[in-house]
N, C-alpha and C positions, 0 to 999 in steps of 0.2 A: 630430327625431332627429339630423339633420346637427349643429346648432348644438352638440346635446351629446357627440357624439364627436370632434367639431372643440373642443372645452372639456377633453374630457376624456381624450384618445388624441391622441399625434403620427400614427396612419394616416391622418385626413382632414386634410388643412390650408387652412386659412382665414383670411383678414386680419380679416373680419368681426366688429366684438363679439357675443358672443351676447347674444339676447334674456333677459329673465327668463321667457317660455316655455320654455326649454331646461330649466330645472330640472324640468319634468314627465317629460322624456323618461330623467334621468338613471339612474334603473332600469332601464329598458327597454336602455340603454349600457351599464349595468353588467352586466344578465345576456349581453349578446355578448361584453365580457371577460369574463367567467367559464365563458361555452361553449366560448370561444378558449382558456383556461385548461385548459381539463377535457379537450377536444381533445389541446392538446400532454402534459397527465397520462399519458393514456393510452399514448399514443404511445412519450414515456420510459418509463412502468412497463413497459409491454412490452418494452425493450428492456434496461433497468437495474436495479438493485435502487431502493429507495423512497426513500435519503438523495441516491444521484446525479440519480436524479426528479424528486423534491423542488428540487434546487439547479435545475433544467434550469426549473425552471415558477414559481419565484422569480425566475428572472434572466427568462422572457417575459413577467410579469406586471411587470416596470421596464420593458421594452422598450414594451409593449401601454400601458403608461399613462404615459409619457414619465415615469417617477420624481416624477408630482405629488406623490400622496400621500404621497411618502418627502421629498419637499423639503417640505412643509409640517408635516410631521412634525419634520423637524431646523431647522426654522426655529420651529417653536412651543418645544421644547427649549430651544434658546440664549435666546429671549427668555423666558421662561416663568424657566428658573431660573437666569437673569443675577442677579447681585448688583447691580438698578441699578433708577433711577427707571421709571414706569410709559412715559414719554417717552422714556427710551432704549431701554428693552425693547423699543420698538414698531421705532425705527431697528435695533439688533439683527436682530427677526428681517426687514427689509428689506434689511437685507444680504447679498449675494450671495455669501457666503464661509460657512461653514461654522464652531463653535464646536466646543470638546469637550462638551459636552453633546450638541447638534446627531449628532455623531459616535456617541458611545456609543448615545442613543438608534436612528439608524439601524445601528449594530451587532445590537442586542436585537432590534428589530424581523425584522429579515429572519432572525436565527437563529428568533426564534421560529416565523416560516413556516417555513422550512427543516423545523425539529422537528415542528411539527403536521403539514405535506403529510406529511411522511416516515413519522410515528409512526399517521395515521388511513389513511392512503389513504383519502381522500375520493373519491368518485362524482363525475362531472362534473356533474352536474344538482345535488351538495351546493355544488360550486365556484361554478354560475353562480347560486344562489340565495343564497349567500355576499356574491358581488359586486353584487349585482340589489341586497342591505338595505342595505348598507354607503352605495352611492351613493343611496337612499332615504334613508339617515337624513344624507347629507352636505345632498341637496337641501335637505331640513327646516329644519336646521342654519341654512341659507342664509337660509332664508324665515321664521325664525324668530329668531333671534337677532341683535342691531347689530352692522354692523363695526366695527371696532378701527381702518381706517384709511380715509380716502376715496378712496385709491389704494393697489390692491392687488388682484392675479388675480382675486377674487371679487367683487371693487366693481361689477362687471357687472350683477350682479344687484340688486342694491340702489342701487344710484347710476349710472346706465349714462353718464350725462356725466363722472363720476372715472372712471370703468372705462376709456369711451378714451382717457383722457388717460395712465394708467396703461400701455393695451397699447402707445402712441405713443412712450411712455417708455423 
């Protein structure tokens, strides 16, 4: 469980590559950010209406999961609807800079949380069972599909000699 909230939250930190064990724990990770989430919901709804709530439990859940999701998000973006070979697309989304797709898509994104926390007020137990699938179908994802690159955050799991050459990198 360490390996995966050291993978997947800046609160633990570890030099460590993790193992491809972590990927079992990734749910079990995901629903502590989403208790953590439904926590701080709370917290704000009681004291705000649901759109400054909402913003207050969007910005913990960047903080709570160091903006992986949202960096891999605008980094599949840029690469994904680049106008360019299958070879550059890959250098694209390795690049450390951000694209206007990149951007716009993390625009959408985060309004649309904003819009749903705000418009459902979700129950914490809907937030961590949220989080619990999403990192459930990321692990999958992982354990199921080839990577696109042999260095790269997730080469861990699948190639763990690219992976530390990646985290070294």
């Amino acid at each position: 469980m360490r390996e995966a909230l050291a993978f997947l939250t800046p609160v633990i930190r570890s030099d460590a590559v993790p193992s491809a064990d972590a990927l079992a724990c990734f749910p079990a990770a995901g629903v502590a950010i989403g208790a953590a989430e439904g926590l701080i919901w709370q917290i704000a709804r009681g004291r705000w209406p649901s759109l400054p709530a909402a913003v207050v439990v969007a910005g913990a859940d960047v903080a709570l999961t160091g903006a992986l999701h949202l960096d891999g998000l605008a980094d599949a973006a840029d690469g994904l609807f680049a106008h360019a070979s299958a070879k550059d697309r890959l250098s694209i989304m390795a690049a450390p800079d951000i694209g206007t797709f990149g951007a716009v898509a993390l625009g959408l994104a985060l309004l649309a949380r904003v819009a749903a926390l705000s418009d459902l007020a979700p129950s914490p137990l809907l937030l961590a069972a949220l989080s619990c699938g999403s990192r459930s179908v990321m692990a999958g994802a992982i354990g199921a599909l080839p990577y696109a690159s042999d260095a790269g955050l997730a080469s861990v799991f699948s190639a763990p000699e690219a992976g530390a050459r990646a985290r070294r990198a």
